[in-house]
N, C-alpha and C positions, 0 to 999 in steps of 0.2 A: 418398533420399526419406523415410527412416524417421527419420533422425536431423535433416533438416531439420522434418517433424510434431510430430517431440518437444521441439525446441527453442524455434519461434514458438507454436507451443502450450500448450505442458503447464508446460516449464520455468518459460517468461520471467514467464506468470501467474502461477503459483505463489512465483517470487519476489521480484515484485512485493507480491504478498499477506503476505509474512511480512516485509519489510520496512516497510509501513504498519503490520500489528500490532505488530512491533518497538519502532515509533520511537511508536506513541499507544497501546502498551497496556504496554510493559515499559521502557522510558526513563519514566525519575520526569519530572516538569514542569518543574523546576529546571536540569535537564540539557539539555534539547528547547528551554526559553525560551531559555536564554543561550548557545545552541549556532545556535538561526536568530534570535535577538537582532532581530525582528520588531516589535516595539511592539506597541503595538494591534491587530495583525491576527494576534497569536500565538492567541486565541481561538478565530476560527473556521479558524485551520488544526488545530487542535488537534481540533477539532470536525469536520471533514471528514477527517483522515486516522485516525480513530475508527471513524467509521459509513460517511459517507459514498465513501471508497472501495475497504475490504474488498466493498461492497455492488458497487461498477461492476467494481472486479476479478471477483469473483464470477459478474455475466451477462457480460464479457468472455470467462470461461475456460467457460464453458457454451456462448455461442455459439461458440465454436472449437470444441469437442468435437462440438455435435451435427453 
């Protein structure tokens, strides 16, 4: 029971979250463009895995804890 808590919990959020910081905070733009080779809609994923979903990770792994 412990190790399932820790795993859908703690783990998968956590590396969910350092995977979007990863790929929109520490991949250059050059790399992440022509790596999901997107067109036009490379901006606002660019812009959503930035802000917007460090932030849903975030109340995701808070409502699982409390």
């Amino acid at each position: 029971d412990l190790y399932d808590f820790l795993t859908t919990n703690i783990m998968l959020p956590l590396g969910a979250l350092s995977m979007a910081v990863f790929a929109g905070w520490i991949m250059t733009r050059g790399d992440t463009e022509s790596e999901l080779a997107m067109g036009p809609g490379y901006g606002l994923w660019r812009v959503l895995i930035r802000h917007v979903a460090p932030i849903g990770i975030g109340v995701i792994f808070v409502a699982n804890i409390w």
